[in-house]
N, C-alpha and C positions, 0 to 999 in steps of 0.2 A: 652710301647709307650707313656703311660699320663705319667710317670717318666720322657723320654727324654726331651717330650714336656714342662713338667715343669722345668728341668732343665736348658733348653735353655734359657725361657722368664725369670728365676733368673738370670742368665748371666747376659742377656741384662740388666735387671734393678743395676746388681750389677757394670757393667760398667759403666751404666751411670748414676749412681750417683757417684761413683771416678770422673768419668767427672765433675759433678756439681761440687764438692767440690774442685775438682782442679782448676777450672776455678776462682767460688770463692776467692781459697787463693793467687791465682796468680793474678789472672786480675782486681778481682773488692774488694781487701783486705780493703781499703778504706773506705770504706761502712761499716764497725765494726765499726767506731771512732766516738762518739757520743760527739757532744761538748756539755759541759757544759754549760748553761745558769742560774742556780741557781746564788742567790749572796748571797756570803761570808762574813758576817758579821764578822766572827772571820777568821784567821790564809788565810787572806787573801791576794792576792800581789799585788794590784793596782785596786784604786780605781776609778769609770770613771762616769760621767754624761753623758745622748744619748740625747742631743734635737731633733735625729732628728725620723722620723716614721719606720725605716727601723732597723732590727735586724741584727748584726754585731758578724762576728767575728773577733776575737783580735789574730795575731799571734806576734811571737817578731823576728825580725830582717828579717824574711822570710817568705814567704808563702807554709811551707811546713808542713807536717802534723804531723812532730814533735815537732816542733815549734807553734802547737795551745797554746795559754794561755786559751784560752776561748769564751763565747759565752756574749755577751749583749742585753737587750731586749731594744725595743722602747721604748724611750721615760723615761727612767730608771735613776733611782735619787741615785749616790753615791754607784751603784753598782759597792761588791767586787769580779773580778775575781777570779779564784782556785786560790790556791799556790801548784807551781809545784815546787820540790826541782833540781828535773834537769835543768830547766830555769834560777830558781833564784837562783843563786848558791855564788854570789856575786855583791858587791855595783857596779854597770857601769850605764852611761846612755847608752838608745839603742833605736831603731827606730822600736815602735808599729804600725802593721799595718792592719787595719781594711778593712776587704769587707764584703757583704754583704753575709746573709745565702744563699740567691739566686744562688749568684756568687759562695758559696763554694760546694754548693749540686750538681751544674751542673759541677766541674771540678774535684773535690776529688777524681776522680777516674785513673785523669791523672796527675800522677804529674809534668810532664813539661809545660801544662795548666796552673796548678793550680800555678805554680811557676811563670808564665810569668802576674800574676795578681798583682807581688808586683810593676811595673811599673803604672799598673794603679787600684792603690786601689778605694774605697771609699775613703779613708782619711790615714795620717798615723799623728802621734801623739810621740814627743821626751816626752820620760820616763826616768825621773833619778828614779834607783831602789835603797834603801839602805837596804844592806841584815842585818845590828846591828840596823837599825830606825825604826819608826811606821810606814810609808810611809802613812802618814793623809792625803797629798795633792790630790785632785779631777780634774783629766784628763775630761776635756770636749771637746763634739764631736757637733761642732758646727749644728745651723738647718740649715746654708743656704744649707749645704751639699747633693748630692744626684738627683739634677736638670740634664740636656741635653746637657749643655754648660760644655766644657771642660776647664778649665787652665791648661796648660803646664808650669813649670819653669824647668827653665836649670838651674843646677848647675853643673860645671863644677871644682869645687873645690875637693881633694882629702881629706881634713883635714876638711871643715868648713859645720857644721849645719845648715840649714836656715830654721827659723821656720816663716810662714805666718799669722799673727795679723790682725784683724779688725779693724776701725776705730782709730786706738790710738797704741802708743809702747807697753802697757799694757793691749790692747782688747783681745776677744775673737780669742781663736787659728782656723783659717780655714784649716792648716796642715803642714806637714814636709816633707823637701826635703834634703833628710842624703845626706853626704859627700859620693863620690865612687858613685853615681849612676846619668847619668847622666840628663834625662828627667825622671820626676814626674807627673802625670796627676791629674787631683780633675776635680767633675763633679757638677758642681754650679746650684743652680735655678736664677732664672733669677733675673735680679737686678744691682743695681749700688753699687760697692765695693771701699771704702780706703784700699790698702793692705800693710804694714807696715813689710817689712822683720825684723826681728834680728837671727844674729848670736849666736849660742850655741855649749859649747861644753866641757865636762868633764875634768877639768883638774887634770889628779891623783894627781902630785906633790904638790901643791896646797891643794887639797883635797876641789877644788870649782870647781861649774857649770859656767861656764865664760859664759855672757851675753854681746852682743855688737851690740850698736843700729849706723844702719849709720844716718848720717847728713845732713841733706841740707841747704835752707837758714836760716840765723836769727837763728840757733842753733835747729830747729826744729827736730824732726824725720821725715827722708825719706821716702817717699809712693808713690804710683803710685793708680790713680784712674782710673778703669776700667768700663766696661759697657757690659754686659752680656742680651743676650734674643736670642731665637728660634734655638735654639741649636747650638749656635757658637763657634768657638775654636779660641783659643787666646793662643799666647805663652809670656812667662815673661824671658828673659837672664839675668839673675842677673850679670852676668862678664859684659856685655854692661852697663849696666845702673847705678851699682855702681861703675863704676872703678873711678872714680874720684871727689865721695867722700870723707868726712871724719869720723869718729868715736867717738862714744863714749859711757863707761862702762856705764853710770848711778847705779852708785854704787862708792861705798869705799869702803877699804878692812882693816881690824885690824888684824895683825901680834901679838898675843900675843906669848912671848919669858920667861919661864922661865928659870932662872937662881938661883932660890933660892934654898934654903934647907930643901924645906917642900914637896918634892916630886909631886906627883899631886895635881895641882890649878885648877879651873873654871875660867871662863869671864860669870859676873852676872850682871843683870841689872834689879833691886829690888830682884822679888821671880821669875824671869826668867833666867835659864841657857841657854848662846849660846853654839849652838853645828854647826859642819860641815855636810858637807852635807851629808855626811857616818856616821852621827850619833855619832860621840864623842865630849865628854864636857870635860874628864881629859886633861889636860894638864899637861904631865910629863915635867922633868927637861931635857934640852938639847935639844926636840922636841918640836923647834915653830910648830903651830896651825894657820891658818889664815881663818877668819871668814867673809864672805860678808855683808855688811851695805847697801842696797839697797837704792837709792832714792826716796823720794816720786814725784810721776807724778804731773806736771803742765802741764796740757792742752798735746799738746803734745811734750811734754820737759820733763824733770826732774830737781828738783832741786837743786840747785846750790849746797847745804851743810842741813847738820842735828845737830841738839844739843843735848845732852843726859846729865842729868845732877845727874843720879846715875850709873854708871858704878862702879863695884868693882871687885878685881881681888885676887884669894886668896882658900884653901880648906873650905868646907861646915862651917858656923860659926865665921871664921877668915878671908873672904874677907875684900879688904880696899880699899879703894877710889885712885883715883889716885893724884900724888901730883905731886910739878911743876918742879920737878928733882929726884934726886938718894938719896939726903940729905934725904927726906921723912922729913922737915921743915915746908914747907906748901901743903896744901891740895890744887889742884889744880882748884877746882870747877867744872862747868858745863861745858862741850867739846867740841868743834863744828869741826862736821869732812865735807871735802869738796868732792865735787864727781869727782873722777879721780887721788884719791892719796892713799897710801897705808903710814897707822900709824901702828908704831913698837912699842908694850907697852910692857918694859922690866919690870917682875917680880924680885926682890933678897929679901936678909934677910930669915928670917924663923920665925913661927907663934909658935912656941914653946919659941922663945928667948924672951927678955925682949924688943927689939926696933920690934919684929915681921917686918913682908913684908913691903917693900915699892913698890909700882909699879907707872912706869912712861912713860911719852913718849919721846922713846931714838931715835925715825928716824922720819922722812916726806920725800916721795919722791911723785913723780908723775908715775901713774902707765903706765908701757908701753903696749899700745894695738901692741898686735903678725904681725908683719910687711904680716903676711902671710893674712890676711883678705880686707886689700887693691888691694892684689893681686888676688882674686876670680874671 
């Protein structure tokens, strides 16, 4: 009789703990995935600054739970998320998106929850990743972040990036609102904002991050000032309010073109190699390269053109200055490149022969902004 009776109450416990275990791997599997919070000083994929008090996680492109990069703590200076080889598998940019540990501990166990929070993050943050680069640059997660007060932007565009700036075309990033999705939310503390769109967007061909600031009057950069307090919501339509605008890069772009016979050349400037933004400096023969020259800010404009007045083009040793034609007669001097045009610096000759490379400048045009940005 104590045998049955023991056998019975083993039953029940052996049942229900298959129970537990099944419910566990079924229901609440979730609850294993312990994000990372450590920072990655080495063999790290992206590095982030947190102003604000609130601990964040970072997923890429979704909020789902294979797509965690990581976890960041408050207030955190230059911390390196893990590198995941199945995330960062290659050079793209893509749309980081951060919510809060709160937000993830309470949904992780639903994933349609958890997935309906990339609408309204904490913040999301455009990441160019280079899988050949150091990726040194420092993603910051602005403080005003995190407040009652909602902004909504509409974008309504299928192709174009809109990244939201603070005060200036150049300020601090308040967030991102990727192409394909159509309202974005960010949750502000209270305050009065300058908010300064600019357009982004990877261009492979290219092998540049295209940046494109709209216009308003007197050449200025476009903004909208807004006014935020006791938990208000406010929406931003960027198809309204930019359509009849204008544009522009603030930048230049150098097209370097070899043609010579010394295989891979560099674009030097003293003891500084330019590289793209996928991280290559060689320049082989037959494959132009083109390299962005950013503008520097005035106020909020940029300006007009830049001078550079060592530029050399050439393999490690045998770089050479640029001269004022193909002759390689005269050296050309100091350069002054303008913002909104693309120079073709054609490399020939060869660094082994006796008249070695001459490199020149064989184009000027005016660069075209993508007819598609006016149309947003």
């Amino acid at each position: 009789m104590r045998n049955r009776q023991f056998l019975t109450v083993f039953a029940v416990i052996l049942v229900g703990t298959i129970l537990l275990i099944s419910c566990d791997s079924f229901g609440n599997k979730n609850n294993d995935v312990n994000v990372d919070f450590t920072s990655h000083n080495t063999n790290y994929s992206i590095l982030v600054r947190n102003h604000t008090s609130a601990r964040l996680v970072a997923f890429k492109g979704d909020t789902r739970i294979d797509a965690i990069i990581g976890g960041i703590p408050a207030h955190s200076e230059n911390h390196g998320l893990p590198y995941n080889p199945a995330l960062f598998d290659k050079t793209e940019g893509f749309s980081m998106i951060l919510i809060t540990e709160e937000q993830y501990n309470a949904n992780k166990d639903s994933p349609a929850s958890l997935s309906n929070l990339k609408n309204t993050p904490f913040t999301r943050v455009y990441v160019f990743y280079n899988k050949t680069g150091d990726n040194e640059l420092v993603y910051e997660v602005s403080g005003v972040l995190g407040g009652n007060n909602i902004l909504t932007v509409i974008n309504n565009s299928n192709s174009i990036n809109v990244e939201l700036r603070l005060n200036g075309p150049s300020g601090e990033t308040l967030g991102f609102a990727p192409a394909g999705i159509l309202q974005t939310s960010f949750r502000l503390n209270d305050g009065n904002y300058d908010i300064f769109p600019v357009f982004r967007r990877y261009n492979t061909y290219r092998d540049v991050v295209e940046t494109v600031y709209p216009k308003g009057g007197n050449d200025y950069a476009w903004f909208q000032q807004i006014s935020l307090e006791g938990g208000q919501p406010l929406s931003m339509p960027l198809s309204q309010v930019l359509r009849n605008v204008t544009f522009t890069s603030g930048a230049a772009w150098i097209v370097v073109d070899n043609q010579s016979d010394s295989m891979g050349i560099q674009f030097v400037e003293g003891a500084m190699v330019y590289t793209t933004v996928s991280g290559m400096s060689s320049i082989n023969s037959g494959t132009p390269r083109t390299f962005q020259i950013d503008m520097h800010k005035v106020g909020n404009t940029f300006a007009e053109s830049r001078q550079f007045g060592n530029w050399r083009f050439g393999p490690s040793g045998f770089a050479v200055p640029l001269s004022t034609d193909s002759s390689g007669t005269t050296a050309l001097g100091p350069v002054t490149i303008e913002q909104g045009k693309m120079y073709t610096i054609t490399v020939i000759g060869d660094h082994n022969s006796a008249q070695g490379l001459i490199a020149y400048i064989s184009d000027e045009t005016d660069i075209e902004i993508d007819d598609s940005y006016n149309g947003l």
